[in-house]
N, C-alpha and C positions, 0 to 999 in steps of 0.2 A: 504493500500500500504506500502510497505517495501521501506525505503529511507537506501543507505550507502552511507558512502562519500569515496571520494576517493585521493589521493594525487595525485597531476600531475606530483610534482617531485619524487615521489617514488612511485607508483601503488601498494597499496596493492594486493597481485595476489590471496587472496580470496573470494574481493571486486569483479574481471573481473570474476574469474571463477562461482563465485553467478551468475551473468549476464549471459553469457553464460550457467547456468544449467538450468535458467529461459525461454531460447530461446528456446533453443532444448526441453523443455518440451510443446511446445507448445501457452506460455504466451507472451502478448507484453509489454517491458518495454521501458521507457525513459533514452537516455544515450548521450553524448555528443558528436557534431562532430565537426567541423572545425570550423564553423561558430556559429549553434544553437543547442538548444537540438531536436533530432530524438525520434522516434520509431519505436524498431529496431524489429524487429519477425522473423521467420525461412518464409521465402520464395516459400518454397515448401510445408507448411501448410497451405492446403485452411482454415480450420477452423481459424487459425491464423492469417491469411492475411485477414479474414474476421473480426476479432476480431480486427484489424488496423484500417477498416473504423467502425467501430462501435466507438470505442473509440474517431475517427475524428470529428464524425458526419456526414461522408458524403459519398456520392454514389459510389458505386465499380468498375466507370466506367473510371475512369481518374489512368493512372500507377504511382507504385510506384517506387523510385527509391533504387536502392540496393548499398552496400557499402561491400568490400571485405580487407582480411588482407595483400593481397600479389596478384600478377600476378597468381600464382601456385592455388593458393585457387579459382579465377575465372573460369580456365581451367579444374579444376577438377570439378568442379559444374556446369559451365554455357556451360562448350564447348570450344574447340580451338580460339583462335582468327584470326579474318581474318586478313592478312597482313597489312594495313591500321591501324587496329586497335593496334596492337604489337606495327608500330612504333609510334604511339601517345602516348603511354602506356611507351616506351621506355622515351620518355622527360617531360610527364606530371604527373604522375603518381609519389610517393603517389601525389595527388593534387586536383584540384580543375574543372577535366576535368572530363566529364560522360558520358561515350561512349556505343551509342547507340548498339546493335548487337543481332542477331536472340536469340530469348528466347528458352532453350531447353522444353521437352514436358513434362517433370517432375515439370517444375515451377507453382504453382497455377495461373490458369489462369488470374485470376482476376489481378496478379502483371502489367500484360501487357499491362493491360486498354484496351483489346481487338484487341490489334497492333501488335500481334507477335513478338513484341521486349522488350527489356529490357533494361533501361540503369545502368551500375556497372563503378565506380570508385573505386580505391584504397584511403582510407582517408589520409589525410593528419594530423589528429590530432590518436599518438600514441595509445591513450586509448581504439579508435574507432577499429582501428587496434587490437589492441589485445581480446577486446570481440567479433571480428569476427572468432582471431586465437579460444576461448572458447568456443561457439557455434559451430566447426569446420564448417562453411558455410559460405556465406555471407550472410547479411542480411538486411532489411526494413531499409531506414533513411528517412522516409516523417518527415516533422517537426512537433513537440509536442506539437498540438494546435489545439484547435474546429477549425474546418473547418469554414471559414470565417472570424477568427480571429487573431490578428496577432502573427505571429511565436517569439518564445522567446528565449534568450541568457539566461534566468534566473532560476535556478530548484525550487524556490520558487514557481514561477508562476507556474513552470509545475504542481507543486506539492498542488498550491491551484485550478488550474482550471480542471486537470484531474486524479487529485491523486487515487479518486473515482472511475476510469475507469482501472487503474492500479496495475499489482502485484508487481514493482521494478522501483523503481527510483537510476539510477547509479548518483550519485552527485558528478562531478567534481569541482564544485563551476563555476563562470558564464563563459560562452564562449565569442570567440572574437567576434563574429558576424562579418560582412561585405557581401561582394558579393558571389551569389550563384554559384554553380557551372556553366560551360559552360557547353551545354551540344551539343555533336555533333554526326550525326548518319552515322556509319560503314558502314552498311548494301550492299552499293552498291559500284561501282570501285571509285568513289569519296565523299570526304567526302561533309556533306551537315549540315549549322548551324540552329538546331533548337532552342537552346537558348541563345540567347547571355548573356555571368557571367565573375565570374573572369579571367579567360583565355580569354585570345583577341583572335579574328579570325584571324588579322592581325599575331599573332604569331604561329597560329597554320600553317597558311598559308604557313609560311616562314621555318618552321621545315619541311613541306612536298615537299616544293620547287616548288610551285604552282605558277602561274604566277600573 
């Protein structure tokens, strides 16, 4: 496995575009998000997507969640957003909210966990953001860890428990870690909480002016 580091306060930009040469070639790498370290792969490679739960160790049947550079970047690859979803996107967004919405037919099936949906956030940690802008897509952020085991703030760890499984570790040095995202699903006239994380329902509530 190929480890760079990376500056947070200055992003070397051949650090992200490595990253992003490695997605779009079809490889999964480790790279930082808001909270933990992810792995990130192109989303519309089954072989890729498949190479995700391989490297987890675990069954292709539970979805993965996707992580985008921009509003523009999701629209372009996942489809419009349904109104609902736009204005949650308007106040939470980059953030810590992951909105459920119809999966297009190009997406490796397997992303969807077999539920024709898909949930995408904007990240909130810039770095994440910009190897999505390098990858032009968005792409995989399930957390970087054997399945059953727990997820890591640390690219040490990523890097001794699945180095072996990996072509590229992006090393930000450790993340913040905290609460995972919320995650909430669009799909229908009203929104519906399937995960409750960082974003309070109580606030989501009250941006939509919901009773």
């Amino acid at each position: 496995m190929r480890r760079v580091y990376v500056d947070r306060g200055a992003p070397q930009r051949d650090a992200i575009e490595e990253a992003g040469m490695w997605i779009r070639q079809g490889s999964v790498i480790a790279m930082p998000t808001d909270t933990l370290y992810g792995l990130a792969a192109d989303p519309f490679n089954r072989l890729a997507v498949q190479r995700v739960f391989d490297v987890k160790g675990r069954a292709g049947d539970r979805a993965l969640p996707l992580i985008a550079a921009d509003v523009r970047q999701v629209v372009d690859h996942l489809g419009a957003l349904p109104a609902l979803a736009t204005k949650l996107a308007e106040r939470f967004w980059p953030g810590a909210l992951t909105l459920l919405i119809t999966a297009p037919a190009a997406l490796a099936p397997d992303v969807t966990g077999g539920t024709g949906r898909v949930g995408v956030r904007i990240a909130a940690d810039p770095i994440a953001r910009d190897v999505c802008r390098a990858a032009d897509r968005p792409v995989t952020a399930t957390s970087a860890n054997v399945s059953g085991e727990p997820a890591t703030a640390d690219p040490d760890v990523v890097e001794r428990t699945l180095g072996a499984r990996l072509e590229f570790l992006l090393d930000a040095g450790p993340t913040a870690g905290g609460a995972p995202s919320t995650i909430v699903d669009v799909t229908g006239v009203a929104p519906v909480l399937v995960r409750a994380g960082a974003v309070s329902w109580e606030e989501i509530r009250a941006w939509l002016h919901l009773a």
